[in-house]
C-alpha positions in Angstrom: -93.3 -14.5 -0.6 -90.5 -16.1 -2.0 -89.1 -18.9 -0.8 -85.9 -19.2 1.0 -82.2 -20.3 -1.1 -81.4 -22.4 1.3 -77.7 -22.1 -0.2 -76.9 -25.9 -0.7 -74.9 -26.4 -3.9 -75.1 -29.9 -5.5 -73.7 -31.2 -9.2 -72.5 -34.4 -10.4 -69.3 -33.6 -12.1 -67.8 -36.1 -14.8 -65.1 -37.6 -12.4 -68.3 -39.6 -10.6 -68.0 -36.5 -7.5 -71.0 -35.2 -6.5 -69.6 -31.6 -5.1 -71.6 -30.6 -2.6 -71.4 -27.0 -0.4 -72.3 -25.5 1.7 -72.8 -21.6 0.3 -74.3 -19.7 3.7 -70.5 -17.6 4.7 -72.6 -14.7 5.9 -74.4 -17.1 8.8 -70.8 -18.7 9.6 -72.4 -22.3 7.3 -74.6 -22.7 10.2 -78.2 -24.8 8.4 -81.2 -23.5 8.7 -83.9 -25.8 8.7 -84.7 -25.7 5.0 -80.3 -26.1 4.7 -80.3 -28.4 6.6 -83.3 -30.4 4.8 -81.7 -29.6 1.4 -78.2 -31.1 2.4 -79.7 -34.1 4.1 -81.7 -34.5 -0.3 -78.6 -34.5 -1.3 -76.8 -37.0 0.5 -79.6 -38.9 -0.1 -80.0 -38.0 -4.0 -75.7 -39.4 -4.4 -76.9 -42.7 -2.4 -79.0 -43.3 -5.5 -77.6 -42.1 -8.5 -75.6 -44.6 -10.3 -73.4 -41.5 -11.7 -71.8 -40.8 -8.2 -69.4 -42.5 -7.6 -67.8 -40.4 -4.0 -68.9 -37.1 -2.6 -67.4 -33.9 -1.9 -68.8 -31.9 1.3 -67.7 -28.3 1.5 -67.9 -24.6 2.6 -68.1 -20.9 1.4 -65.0 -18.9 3.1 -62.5 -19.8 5.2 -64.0 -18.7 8.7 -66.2 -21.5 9.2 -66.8 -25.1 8.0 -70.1 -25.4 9.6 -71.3 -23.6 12.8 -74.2 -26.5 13.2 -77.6 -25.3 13.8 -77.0 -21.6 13.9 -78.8 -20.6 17.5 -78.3 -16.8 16.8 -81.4 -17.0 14.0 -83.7 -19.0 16.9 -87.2 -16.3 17.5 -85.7 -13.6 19.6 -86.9 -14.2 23.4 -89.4 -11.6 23.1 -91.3 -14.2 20.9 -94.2 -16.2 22.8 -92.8 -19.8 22.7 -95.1 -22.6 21.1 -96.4 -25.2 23.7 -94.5 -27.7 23.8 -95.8 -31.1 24.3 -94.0 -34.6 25.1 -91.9 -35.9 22.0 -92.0 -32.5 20.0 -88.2 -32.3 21.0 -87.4 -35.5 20.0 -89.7 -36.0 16.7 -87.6 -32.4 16.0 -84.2 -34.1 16.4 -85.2 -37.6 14.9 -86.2 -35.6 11.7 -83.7 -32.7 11.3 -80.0 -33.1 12.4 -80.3 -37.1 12.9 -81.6 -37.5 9.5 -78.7 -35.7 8.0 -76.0 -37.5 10.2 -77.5 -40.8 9.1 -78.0 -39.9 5.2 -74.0 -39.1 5.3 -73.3 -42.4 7.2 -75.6 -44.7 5.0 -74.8 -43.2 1.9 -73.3 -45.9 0.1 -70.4 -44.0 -1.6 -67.3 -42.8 0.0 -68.1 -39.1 1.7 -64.9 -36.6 1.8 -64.6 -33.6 3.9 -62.7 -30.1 2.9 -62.4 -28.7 6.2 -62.0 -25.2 5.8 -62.8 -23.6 9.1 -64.2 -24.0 12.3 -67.2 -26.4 12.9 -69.1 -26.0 15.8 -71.8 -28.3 17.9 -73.7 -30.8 15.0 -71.3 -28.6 12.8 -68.5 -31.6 13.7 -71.0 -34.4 14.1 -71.4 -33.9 9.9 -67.7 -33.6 10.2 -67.1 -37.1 12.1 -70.0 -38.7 9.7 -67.8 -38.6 6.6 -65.6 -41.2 6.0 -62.5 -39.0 4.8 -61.7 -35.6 6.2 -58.9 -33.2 5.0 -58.3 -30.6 7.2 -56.5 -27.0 7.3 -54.2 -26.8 9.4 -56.0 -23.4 11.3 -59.5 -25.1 11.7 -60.6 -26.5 15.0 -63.7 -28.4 16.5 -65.5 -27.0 18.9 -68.7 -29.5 20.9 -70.1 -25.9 22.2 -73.0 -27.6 23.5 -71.8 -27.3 27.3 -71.4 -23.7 26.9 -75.0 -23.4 26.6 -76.7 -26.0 28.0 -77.9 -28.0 25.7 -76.9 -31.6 25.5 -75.5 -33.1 22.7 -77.2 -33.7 19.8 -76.9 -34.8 16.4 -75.0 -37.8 17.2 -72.3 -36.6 19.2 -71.7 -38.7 21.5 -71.8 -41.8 19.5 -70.0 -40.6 16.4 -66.9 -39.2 19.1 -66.9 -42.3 21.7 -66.7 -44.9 18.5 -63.5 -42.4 17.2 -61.9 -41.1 19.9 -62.6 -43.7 22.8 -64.8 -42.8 26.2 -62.0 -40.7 27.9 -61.5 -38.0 24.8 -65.0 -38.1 24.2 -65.7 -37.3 27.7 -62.9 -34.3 27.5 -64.6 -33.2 24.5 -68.2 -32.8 24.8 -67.5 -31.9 28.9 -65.2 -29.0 28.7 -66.3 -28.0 25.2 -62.6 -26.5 24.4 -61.4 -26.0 21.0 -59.8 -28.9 19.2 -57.0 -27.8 16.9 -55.7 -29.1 14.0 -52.5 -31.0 15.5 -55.2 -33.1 18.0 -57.5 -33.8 15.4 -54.8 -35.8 13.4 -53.0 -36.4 16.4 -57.0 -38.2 17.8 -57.8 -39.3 14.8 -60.2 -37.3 14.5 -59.4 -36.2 10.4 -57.3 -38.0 7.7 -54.9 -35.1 7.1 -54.3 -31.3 7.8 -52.9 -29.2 4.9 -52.4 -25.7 4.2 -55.6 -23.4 4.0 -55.1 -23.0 0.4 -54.6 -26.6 -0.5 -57.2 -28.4 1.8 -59.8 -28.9 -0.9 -57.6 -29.6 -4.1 -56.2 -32.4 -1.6 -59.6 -33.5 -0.3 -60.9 -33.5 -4.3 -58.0 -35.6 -5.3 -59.0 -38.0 -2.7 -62.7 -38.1 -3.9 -61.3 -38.8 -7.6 -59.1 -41.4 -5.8 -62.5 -42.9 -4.4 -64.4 -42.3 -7.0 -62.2 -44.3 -9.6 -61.9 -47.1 -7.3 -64.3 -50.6 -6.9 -67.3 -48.5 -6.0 -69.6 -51.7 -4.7 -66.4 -53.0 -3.3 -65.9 -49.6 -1.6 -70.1 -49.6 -0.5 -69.7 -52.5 1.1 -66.4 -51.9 3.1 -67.8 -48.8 4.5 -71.1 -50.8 5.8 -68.5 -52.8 7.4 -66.9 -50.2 9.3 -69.8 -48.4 10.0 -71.1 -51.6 12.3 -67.9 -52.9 13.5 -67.7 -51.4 16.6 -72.0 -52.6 17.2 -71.0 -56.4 16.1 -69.4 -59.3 18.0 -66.6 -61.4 16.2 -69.5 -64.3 15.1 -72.0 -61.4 13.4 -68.5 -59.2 11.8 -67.4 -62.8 10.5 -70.8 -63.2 8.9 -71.2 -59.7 7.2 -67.4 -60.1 5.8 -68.3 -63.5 4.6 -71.5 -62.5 2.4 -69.9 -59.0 2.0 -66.8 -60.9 0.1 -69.9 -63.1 -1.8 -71.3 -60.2 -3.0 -68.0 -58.3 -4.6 -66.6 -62.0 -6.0 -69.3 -61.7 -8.8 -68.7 -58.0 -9.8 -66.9 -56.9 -13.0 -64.5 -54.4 -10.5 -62.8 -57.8 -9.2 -62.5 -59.6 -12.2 -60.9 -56.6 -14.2 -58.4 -56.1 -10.7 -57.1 -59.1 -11.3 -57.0 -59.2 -15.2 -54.8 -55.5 -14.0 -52.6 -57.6 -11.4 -52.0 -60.4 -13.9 -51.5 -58.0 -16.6 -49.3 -55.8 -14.7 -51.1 -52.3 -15.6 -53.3 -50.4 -13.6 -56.7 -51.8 -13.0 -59.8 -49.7 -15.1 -62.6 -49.5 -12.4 -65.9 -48.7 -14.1 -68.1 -48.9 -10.4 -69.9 -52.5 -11.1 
């Protein structure tokens, strides 16, 4: 039998992008497992390829961004459930969706969204994982998991309550109603909503942007963000201060200021 396309698309393009999408219209860019496992490889394969330089996440069509885990292609009910023992659920979580937010948040180069449609459920946690997110101006956000019972997953509620606060989070993920364009700016929940038709020219000229900019600089900046919110001021002091150690000696800095001095725009090369 031959094995499954799991319809994730991933090339390095000579800007320092790695463009990666999502190519699965037909299930609404919902992941199977084996998607879902190929999109967490490469997340993980731009963390450590000294090529990229910023990546590119998006989707087939303009329906959907991502409806998340795709319930509609779970065994029909007809189907004799496995037993299920203590942990299964969790190992199951800890090694699928959790695994993908995480590769997103701890890859070490900027991460840009083309939203192009509607994520649903984990669909928006891989949303609100990305550092950057463009998004057209008919797309919404939808936490579905109330509707069905299911709570949370994928980082939800840590990835909204650190961006939107506990009140919005709470309004979110409890009434599970659709989150449109004009809140998600308005939330802070994305960067900026365009037209349809320009949402991922914008969202690639901001991943050049990245891309072409201090790239261990940038690394470091977003591990700072990342554990701002987890650090008290004497720990966030620290980071910044060996963070700061840590770009002083890179050839990035030295050639910003050779720019500033010489009054010309600075030539990052990402070292």
């Amino acid at each position: 039998m031959a094995e499954e396309d799991p319809g994730i698309r991933s090339q390095v393009g000579g800007d320092g992008v790695q463009y990666v999408h999502i190519d699965r219209a037909a299930v609404g860019n919902s992941l199977s497992p084996s998607a879902r496992d190929a999109l967490t490889d490469a997340f993980e394969a731009a963390a450590n390829d000294p090529r990229v330089r910023a990546v590119l996440l998006s989707s087939a069509g303009e329906r959907h961004f991502c409806a998340g885990a795709g319930l509609s292609t779970r065994p029909a009910a007809t189907t004799p459930a496995p037993e299920k023992r203590p942990g299964d659920v969790a190992r199951l979580l800890q090694r699928g969706w959790q695994r993908l937010i995480a590769a997103v948040l701890d890859c070490d180069k900027p991460v840009v969204a083309a939203l192009n449609g509607t994520a649903v459920g984990a669909g928006v946690s891989l949303v609100l994982a990305c550092d950057f997110v463009v998004m057209a101006a008919g797309s919404t956000l939808i936490e579905a998991f109330v509707d069905r019972g299911i709570l949370p997953d994928a980082g939800a509620i840590h990835l909204l309550t650190r961006i939107v606060g506990l009140r919005r989070a709470s309004e979110i993920l409890m009434l599970g109603e659709p989150v449109d364009a004009a809140r998600c700016l308005e939330w802070g929940l994305v960067n900026r909503v365009t037209g349809s038709e320009e949402v991922h020219d914008v969202a690639a000229d901001v991943a050049r942007r990245l891309a072409a900019g201090p790239s261990v600089m940038l690394a470091l900046t977003k591990r700072l963000l990342s554990v701002s919110s987890e650090s008290d001021r004497a720990r966030a002091f620290e980071q910044e201060a060996w963070a700061a150690e840590i770009v002083s000696s890179t050839a990035d800095l030295a050639e910003g200021l050779r720019a500033f001095a010489e009054r010309r725009p600075a030539r990052f090369e990402g070292r």
